[in-house]
SEKOL-917433 format. One record per residue (C-alpha): y, z negated, x negated; residue number from 1. Coordinates in nm, 3 decimals. Layout:
N
+---------+---------+---------+-----+
!      yy !      zz !      xx !   k !
+---------+---------+---------+-----+
!       Y !       Z !       X ! NUM !
...
+---------+---------+---------+-----+
This chain:
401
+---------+---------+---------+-----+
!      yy !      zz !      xx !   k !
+---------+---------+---------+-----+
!   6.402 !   3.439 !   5.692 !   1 !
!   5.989 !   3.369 !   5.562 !   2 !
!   6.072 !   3.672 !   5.336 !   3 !
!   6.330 !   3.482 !   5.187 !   4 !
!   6.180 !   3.162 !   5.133 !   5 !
!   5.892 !   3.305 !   4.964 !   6 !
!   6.127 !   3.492 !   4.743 !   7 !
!   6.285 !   3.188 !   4.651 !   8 !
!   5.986 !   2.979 !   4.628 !   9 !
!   5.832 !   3.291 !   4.365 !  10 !
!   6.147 !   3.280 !   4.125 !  11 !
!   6.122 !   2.859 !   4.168 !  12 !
!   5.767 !   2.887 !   4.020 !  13 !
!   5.899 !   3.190 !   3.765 !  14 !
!   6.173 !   2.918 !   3.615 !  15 !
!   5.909 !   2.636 !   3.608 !  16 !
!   5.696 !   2.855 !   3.397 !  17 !
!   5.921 !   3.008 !   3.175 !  18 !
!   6.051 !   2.622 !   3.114 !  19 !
!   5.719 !   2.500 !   3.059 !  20 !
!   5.672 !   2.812 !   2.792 !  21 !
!   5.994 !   2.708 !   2.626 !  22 !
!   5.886 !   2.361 !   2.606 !  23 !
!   5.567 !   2.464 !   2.451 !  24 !
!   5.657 !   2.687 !   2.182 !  25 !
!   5.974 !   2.423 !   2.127 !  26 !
!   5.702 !   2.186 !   2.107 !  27 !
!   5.472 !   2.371 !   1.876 !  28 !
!   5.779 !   2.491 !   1.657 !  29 !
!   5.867 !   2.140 !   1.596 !  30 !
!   5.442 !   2.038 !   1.571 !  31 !
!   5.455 !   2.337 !   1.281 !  32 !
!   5.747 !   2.226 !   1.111 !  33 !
!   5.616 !   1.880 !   1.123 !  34 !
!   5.270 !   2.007 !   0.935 !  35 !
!   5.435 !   2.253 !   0.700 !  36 !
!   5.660 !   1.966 !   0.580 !  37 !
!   5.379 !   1.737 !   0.527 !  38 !
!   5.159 !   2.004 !   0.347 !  39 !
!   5.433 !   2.035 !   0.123 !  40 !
!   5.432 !   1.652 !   0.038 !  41 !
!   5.052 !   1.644 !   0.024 !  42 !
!   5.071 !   1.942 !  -0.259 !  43 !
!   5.353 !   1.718 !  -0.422 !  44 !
!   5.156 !   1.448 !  -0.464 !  45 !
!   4.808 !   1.617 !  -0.564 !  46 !
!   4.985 !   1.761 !  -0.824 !  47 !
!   5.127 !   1.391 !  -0.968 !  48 !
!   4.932 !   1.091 !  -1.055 !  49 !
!   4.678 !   0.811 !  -0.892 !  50 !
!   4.898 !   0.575 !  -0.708 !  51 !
!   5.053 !   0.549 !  -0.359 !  52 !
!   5.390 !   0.761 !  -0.320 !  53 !
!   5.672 !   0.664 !  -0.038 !  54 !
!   5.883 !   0.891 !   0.175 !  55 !
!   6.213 !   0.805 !   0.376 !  56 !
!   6.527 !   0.984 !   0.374 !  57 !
!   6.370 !   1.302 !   0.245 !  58 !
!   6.322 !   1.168 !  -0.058 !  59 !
!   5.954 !   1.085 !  -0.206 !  60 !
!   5.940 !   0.817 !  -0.498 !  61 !
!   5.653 !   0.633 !  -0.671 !  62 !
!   5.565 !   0.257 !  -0.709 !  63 !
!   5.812 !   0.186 !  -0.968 !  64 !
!   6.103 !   0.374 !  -0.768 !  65 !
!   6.110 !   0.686 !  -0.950 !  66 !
!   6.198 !   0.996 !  -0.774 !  67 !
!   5.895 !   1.220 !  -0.710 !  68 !
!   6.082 !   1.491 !  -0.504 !  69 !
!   6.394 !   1.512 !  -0.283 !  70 !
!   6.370 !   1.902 !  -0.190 !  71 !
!   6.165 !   1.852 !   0.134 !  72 !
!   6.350 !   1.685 !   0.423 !  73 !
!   6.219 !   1.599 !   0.745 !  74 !
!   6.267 !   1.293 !   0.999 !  75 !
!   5.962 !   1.045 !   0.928 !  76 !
!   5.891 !   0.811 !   0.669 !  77 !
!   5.623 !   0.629 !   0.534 !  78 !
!   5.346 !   0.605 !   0.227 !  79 !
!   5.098 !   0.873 !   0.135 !  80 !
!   4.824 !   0.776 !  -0.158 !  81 !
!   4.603 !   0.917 !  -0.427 !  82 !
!   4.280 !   0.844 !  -0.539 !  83 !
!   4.127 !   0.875 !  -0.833 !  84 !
!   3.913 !   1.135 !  -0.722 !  85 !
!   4.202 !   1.349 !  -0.585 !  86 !
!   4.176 !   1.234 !  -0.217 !  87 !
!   4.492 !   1.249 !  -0.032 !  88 !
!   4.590 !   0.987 !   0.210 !  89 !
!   4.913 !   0.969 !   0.431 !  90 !
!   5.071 !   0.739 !   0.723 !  91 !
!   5.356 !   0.880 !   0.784 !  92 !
!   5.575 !   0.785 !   1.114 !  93 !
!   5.766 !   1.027 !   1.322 !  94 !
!   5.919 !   1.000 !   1.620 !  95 !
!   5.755 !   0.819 !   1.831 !  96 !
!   5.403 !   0.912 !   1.666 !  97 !
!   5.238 !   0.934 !   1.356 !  98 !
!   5.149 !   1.188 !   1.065 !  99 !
!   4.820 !   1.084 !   0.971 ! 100 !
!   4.542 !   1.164 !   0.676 ! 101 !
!   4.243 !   0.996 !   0.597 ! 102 !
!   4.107 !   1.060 !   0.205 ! 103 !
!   3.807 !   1.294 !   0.419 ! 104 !
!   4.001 !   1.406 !   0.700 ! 105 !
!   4.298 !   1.673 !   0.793 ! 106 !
!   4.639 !   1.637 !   0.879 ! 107 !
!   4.698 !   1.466 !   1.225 ! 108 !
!   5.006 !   1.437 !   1.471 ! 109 !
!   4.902 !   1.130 !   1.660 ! 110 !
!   5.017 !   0.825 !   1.873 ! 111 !
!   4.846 !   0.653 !   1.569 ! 112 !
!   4.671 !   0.604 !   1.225 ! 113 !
!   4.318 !   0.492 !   1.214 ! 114 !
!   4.421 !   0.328 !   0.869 ! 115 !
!   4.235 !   0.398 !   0.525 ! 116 !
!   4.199 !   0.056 !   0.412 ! 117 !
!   3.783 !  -0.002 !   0.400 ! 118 !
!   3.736 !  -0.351 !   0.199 ! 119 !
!   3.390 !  -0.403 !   0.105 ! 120 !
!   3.256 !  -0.752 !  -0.075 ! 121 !
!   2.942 !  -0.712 !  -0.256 ! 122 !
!   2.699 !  -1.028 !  -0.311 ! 123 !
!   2.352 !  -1.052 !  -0.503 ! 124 !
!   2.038 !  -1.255 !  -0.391 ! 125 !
!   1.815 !  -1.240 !  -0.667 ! 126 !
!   1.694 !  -0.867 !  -0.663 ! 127 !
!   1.860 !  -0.811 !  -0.358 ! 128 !
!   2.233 !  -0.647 !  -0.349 ! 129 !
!   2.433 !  -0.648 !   0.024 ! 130 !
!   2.735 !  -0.562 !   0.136 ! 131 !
!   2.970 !  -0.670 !   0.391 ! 132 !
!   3.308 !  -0.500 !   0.554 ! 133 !
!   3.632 !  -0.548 !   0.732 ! 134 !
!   3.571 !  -0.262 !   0.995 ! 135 !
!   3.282 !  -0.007 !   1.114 ! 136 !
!   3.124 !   0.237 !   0.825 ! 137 !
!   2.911 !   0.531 !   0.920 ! 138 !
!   2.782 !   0.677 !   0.531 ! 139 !
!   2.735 !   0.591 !   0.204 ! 140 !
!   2.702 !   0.810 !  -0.117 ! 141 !
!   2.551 !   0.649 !  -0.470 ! 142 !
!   2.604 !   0.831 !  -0.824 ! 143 !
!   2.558 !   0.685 !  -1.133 ! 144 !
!   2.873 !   0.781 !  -1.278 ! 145 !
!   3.232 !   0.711 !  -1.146 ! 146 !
!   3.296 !   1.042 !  -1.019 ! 147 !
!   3.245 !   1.051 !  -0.646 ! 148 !
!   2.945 !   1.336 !  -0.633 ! 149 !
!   2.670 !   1.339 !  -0.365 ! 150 !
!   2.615 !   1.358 !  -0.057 ! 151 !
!   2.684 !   1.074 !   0.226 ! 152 !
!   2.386 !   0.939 !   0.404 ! 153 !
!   2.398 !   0.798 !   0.745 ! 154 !
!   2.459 !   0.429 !   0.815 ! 155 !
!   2.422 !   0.326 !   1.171 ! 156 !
!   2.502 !  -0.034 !   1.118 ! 157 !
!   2.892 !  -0.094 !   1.257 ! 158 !
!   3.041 !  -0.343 !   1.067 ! 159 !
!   2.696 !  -0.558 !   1.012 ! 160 !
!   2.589 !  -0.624 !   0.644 ! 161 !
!   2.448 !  -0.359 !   0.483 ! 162 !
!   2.135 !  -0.423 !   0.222 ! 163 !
!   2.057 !  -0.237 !  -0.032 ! 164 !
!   1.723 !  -0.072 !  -0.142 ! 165 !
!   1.723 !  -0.025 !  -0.501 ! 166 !
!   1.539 !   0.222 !  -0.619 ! 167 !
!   1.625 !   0.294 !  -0.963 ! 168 !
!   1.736 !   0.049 !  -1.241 ! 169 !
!   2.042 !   0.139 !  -1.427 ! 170 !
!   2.390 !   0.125 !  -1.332 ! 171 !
!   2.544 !   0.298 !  -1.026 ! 172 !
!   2.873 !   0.343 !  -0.806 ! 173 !
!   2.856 !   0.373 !  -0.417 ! 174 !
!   3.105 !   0.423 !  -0.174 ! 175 !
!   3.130 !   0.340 !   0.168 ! 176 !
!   3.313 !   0.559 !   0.487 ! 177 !
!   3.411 !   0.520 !   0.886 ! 178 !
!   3.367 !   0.776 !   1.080 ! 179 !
!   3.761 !   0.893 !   1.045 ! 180 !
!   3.696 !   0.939 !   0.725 ! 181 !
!   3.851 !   0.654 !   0.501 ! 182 !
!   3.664 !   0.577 !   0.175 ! 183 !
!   3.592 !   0.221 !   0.012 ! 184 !
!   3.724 !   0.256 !  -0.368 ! 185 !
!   3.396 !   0.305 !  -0.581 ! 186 !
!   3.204 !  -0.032 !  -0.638 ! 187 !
!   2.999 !  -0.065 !  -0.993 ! 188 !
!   2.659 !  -0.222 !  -1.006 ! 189 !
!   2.348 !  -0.288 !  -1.157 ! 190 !
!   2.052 !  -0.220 !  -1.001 ! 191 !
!   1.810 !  -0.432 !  -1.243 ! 192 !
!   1.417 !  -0.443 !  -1.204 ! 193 !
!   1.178 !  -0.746 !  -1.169 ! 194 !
!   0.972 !  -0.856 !  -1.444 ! 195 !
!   0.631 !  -1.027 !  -1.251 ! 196 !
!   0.279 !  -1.127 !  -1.359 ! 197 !
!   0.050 !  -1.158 !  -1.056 ! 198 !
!   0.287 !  -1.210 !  -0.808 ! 199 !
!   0.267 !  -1.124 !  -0.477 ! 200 !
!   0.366 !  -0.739 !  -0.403 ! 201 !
!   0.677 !  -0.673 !  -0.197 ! 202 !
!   0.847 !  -0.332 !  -0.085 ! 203 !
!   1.183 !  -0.511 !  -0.111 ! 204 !
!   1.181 !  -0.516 !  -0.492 ! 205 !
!   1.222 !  -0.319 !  -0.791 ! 206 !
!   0.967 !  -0.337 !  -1.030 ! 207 !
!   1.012 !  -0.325 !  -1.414 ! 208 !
!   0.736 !  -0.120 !  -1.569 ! 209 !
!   0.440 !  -0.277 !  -1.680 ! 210 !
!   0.468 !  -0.585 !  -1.403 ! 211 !
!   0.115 !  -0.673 !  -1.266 ! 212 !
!   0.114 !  -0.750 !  -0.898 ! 213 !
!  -0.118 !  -0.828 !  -0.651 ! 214 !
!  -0.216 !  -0.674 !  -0.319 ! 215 !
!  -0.427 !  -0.859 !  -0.126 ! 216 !
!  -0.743 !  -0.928 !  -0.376 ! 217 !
!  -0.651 !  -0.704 !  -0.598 ! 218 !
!  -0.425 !  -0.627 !  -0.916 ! 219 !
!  -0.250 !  -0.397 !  -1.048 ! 220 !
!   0.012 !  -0.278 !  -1.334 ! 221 !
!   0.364 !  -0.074 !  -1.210 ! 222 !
!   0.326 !   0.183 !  -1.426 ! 223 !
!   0.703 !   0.346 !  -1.257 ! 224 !
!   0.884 !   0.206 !  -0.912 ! 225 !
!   1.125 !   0.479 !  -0.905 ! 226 !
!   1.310 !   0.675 !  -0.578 ! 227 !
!   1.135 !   0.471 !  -0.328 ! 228 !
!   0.791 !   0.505 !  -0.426 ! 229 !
!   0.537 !   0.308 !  -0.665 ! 230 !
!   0.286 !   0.432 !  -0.900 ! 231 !
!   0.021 !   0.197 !  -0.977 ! 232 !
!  -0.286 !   0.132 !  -1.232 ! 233 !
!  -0.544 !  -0.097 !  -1.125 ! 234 !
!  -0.561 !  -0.405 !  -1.374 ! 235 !
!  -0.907 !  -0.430 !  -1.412 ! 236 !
!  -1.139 !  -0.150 !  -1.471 ! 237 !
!  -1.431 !  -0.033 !  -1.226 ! 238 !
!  -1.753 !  -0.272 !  -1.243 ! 239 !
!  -1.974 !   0.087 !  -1.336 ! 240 !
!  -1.873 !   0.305 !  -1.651 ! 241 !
!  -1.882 !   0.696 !  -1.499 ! 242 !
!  -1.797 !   1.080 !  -1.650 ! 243 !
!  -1.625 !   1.364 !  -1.512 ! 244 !
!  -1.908 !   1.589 !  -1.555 ! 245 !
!  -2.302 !   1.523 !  -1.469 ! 246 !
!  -2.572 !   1.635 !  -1.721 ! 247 !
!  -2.704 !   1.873 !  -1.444 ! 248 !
!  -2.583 !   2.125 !  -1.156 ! 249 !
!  -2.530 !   1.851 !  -0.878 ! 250 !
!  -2.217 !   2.025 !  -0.731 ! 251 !
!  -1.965 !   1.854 !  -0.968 ! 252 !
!  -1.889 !   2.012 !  -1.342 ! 253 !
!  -2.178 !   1.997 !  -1.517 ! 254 !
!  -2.303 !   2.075 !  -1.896 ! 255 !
!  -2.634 !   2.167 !  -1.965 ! 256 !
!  -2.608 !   2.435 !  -2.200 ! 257 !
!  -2.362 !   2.634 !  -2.383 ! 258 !
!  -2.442 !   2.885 !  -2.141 ! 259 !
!  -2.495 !   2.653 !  -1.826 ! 260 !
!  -2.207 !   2.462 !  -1.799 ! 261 !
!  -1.932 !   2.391 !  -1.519 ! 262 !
!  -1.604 !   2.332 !  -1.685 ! 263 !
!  -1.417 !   2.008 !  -1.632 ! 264 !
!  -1.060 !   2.005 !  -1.380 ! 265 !
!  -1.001 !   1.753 !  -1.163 ! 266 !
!  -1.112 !   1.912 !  -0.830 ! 267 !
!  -1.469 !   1.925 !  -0.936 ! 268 !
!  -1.490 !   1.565 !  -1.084 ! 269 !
!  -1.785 !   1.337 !  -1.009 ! 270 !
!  -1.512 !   1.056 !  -1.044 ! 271 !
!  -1.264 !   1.201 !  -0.805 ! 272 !
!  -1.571 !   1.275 !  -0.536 ! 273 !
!  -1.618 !   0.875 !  -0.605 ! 274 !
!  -1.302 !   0.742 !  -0.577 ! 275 !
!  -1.202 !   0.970 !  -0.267 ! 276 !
!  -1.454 !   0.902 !  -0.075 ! 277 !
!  -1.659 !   0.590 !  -0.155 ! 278 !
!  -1.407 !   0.385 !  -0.350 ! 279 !
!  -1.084 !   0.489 !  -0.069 ! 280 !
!  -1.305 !   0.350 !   0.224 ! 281 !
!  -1.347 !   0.030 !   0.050 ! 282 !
!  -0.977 !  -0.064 !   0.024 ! 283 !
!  -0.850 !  -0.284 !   0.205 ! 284 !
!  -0.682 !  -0.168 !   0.547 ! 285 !
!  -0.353 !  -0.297 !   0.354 ! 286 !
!  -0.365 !  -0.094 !   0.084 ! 287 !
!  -0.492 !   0.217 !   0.199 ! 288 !
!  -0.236 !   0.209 !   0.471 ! 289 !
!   0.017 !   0.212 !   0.218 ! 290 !
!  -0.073 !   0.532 !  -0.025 ! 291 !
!   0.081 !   0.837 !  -0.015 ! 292 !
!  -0.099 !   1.112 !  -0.129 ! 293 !
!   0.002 !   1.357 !  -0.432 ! 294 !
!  -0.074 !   1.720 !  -0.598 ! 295 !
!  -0.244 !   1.739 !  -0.920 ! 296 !
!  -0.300 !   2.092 !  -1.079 ! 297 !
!  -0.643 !   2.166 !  -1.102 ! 298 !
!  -0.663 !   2.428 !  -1.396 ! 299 !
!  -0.797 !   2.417 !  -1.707 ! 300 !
!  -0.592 !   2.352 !  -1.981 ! 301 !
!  -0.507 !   2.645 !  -2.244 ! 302 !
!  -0.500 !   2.650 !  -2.641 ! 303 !
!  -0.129 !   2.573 !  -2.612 ! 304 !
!  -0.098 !   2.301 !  -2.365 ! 305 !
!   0.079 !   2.264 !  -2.032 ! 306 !
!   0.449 !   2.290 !  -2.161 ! 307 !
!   0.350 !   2.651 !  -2.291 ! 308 !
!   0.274 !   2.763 !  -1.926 ! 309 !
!  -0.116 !   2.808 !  -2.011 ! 310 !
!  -0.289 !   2.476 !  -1.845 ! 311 !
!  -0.169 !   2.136 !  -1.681 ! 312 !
!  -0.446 !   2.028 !  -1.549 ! 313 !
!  -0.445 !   1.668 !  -1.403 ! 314 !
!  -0.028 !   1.628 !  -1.390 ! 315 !
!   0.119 !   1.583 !  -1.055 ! 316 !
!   0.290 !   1.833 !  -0.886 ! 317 !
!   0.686 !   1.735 !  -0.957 ! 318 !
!   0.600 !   1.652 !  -1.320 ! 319 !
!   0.539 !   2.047 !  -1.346 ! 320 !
!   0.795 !   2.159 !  -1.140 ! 321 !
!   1.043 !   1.927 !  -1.328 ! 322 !
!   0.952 !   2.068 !  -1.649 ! 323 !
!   0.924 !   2.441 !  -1.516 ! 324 !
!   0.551 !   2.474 !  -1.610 ! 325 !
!   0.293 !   2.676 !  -1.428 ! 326 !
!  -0.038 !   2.551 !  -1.240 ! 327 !
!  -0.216 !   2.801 !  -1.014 ! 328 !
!  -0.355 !   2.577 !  -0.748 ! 329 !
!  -0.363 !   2.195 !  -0.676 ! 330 !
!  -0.581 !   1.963 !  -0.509 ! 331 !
!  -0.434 !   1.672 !  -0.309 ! 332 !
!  -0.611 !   1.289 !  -0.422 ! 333 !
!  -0.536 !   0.956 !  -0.260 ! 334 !
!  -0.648 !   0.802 !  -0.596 ! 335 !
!  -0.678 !   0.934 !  -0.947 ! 336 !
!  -0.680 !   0.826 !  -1.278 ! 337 !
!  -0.378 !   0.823 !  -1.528 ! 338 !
!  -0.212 !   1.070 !  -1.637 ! 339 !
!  -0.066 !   1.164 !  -2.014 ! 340 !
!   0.226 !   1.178 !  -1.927 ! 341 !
!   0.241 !   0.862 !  -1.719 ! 342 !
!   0.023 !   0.646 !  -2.015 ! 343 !
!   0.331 !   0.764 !  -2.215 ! 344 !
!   0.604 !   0.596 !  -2.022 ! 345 !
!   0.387 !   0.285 !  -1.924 ! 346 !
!   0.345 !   0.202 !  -2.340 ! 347 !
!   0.729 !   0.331 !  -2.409 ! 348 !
!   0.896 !   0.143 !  -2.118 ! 349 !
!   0.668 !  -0.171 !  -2.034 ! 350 !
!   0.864 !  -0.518 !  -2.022 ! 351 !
!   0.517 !  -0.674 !  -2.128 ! 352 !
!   0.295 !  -0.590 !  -2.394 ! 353 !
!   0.022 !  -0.350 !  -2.279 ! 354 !
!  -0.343 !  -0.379 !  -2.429 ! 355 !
!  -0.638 !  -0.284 !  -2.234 ! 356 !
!  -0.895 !  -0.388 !  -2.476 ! 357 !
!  -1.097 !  -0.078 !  -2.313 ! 358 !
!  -1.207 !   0.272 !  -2.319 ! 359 !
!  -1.154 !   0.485 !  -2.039 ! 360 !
!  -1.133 !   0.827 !  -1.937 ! 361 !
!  -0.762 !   1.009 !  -1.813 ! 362 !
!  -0.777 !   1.270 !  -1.557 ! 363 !
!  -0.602 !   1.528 !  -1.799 ! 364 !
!  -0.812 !   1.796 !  -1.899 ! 365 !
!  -0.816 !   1.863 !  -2.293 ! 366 !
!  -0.793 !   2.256 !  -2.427 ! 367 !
!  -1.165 !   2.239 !  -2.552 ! 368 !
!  -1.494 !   2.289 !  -2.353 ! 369 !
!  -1.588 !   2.040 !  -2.131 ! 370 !
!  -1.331 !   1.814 !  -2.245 ! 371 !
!  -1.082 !   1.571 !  -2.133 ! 372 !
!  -0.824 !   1.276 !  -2.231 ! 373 !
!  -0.894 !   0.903 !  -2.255 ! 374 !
!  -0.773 !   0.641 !  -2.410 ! 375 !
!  -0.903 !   0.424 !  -2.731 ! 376 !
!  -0.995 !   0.064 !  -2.756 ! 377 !
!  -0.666 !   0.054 !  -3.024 ! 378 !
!  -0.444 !   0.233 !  -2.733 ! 379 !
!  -0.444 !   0.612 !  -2.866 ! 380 !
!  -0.498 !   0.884 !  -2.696 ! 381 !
!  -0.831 !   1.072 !  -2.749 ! 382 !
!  -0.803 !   1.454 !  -2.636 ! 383 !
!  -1.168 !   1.584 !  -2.755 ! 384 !
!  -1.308 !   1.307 !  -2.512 ! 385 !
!  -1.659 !   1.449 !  -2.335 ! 386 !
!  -1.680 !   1.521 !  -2.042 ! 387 !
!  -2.010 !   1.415 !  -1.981 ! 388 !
!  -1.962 !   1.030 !  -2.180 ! 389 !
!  -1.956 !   0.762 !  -1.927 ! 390 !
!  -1.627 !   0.532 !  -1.978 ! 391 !
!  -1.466 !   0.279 !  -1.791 ! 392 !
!  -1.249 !   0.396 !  -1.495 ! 393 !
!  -0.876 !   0.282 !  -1.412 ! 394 !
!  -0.778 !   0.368 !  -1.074 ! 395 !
!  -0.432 !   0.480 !  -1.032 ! 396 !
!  -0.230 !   0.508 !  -0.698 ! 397 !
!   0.099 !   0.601 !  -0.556 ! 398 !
!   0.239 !   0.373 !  -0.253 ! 399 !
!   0.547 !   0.443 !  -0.014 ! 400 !
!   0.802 !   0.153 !  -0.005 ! 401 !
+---------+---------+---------+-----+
């Protein structure tokens, strides 16, 4: 009789299993169908234009009740969208659940939509841009063209205001997703700098080139405020007039003969020894706690100049990279003087009008012996300059915002 039972209790278990199997490929034969139908919508309508599409009855028409397609027939109806960028958006109800797609995301078979509606509103306080939302973002992405490309950096704000850095002037599009995956539409604006005379420096705003502002005692000219970072040019020269290069061997370059000479880069000037050392340690804790140091390349300069690969000595390290040229070796400097290239696009893109009214050396070295840049009392640059002629000095800096 126990034999029996446990017979009857084994092929009582063998049923419920083999049910439970039907069930589930039943279950994912319908779950297949369901997602092979809706593929074949979601190719429909990536291959038609912007604009939001409606399905019921097996039939899939536009906004103006033309017929899209009426060959694919399943039991669920709804509206699926397109982007101008091609994303692909669907809420689609089934059942007793939901077909779901946000513009990032896959196709889902849920109990419901996380919706794909993000409204943003954007306001503007003076240099400041913000940005407020109807539900919780998670990334934004910026371009400066209406075409959706970058990457998305992390917000970790919920549904809080967002404000924006700007950190380049011109005109730009960002967009704005949740963490299922929904996308703002692309909002235009311009990012414009801030024209100032002696005004009071502050991270929070974007500086138009050429803008003097002051740090603590001090003043200085934005020669670029560009990708979160701030090159600056002091306003007023050093008090003492000093060279490169010493009229005797004192560890620096050096000319006292054609024959007894140290020639001229940047690592081995007196005025970089100065203003690393003695000149740094006099700042005030304000400003030195704000500079970043950079690479300049420390060779000499050829006959043919930097951009034919045979000497950049004195540009920074990205300039050269940037403009695939070559430099050997670098030396890192807190504070330097300015560079050609940088006296170039402080004249060509200043919102006031530049004269110094001085002559002063540049840290560029020139393609002749014991040489160097500087600039004239009329503005030009000189590229014969000696080494050894004491001129005035205009610190330059770089700060982190």
């Amino acid at each position: 009789m126990k034999r029996v039972k446990e017979v009857i209790l084994l092929i009582g278990l063998f049923i419920i299993v083999i049910i439970l199997i039907l069930l589930y490929f039943i279950g994912r034969y319908n779950y297949n169908k369901i997602m092979d139908k809706t593929t074949e919508l979601y190719n429909v309508v990536s291959e038609n234009k912007v604009g939001v599409y409606f399905y019921k009855n097996g039939v899939l028409f536009d906004e103006n009740n033309n017929i899209v397609n009426s060959s694919i027939y399943f039991d669920a109806e709804g509206k699926i969208g397109k982007d101008k960028y091609g994303h692909i958006s669907i809420n689609l109800k089934y059942g007793e659940k939901y077909i779901c797609k946000s513009a990032l995301g896959d196709i889902t078979y849920s109990k419901k939509c996380n919706g794909y509606d993000i409204d943003v509103e954007m306001a503007r306080n003076n240099y400041q841009i913000s940005f407020s939302f109807n539900k919780e973002v998670d990334g934004y992405k910026i371009s400066s063209n209406d075409d959706f490309a970058g990457e998305f950096l992390k917000l970790n704000i919920g549904d809080e205001n967002f404000v924006l850095n700007l950190n380049h002037a011109g005109t730009y599009f960002i967009w704005f997703k949740d963490k299922y995956g929904n996308v703002s539409d692309g909002i235009k604006y311009n990012a414009e700098c801030l024209n100032v005379v002696k005004e009071k420096y502050s991270s929070d705003v974007l500086y138009c080139t050429g803008s003097v502002v002051n740090i603590g005692e001090e003043s200085f000219i934005v020669i670029r405020d560009e990708g979160g970072f701030v090159d600056l040019m002091s306003y007023n020269a050093l008090d003492e007039k000093m060279a490169h290069c010493s009229l005797s061997n004192d560890g620096s370059c050096y000319y006292v003969s054609d024959d007894d000479k140290f020639e001229y880069s940047w690592g081995n000037s007196s005025i970089n020894k100065y203003l690393n050392d003695v000149y740094f340690s006099n700042l005030s804790d304000e400003i030195r706690g704000m500079i970043v140091e950079r690479d300049i390349c420390n060779n000499y300069s050829g006959v043919g100049g930097c951009d034919n690969g045979d000497g950049c000595g004195g540009f920074k390290k990205e300039v050269i990279e940037e403009n695939n040229w070559v430099c050997r070796d670098y030396v890192k400097s807190k504070i330097r003087l300015i560079s050609y290239d940088e006296y170039v696009y402080l004249i060509e893109n200043s919102k006031n009008k530049i004269t110094f009214n001085d002559y002063f050396h540049m840290i560029n070295s020139s393609n002749d012996s014991m040489k160097n840049l500087s600039v004239l009392f009329n503005g030009d640059v000189y590229t014969k300059e000696k080494s050894i002629n004491k001129l005035s000095v205009r610190t330059v800096f770089t700060i982190k915002k």
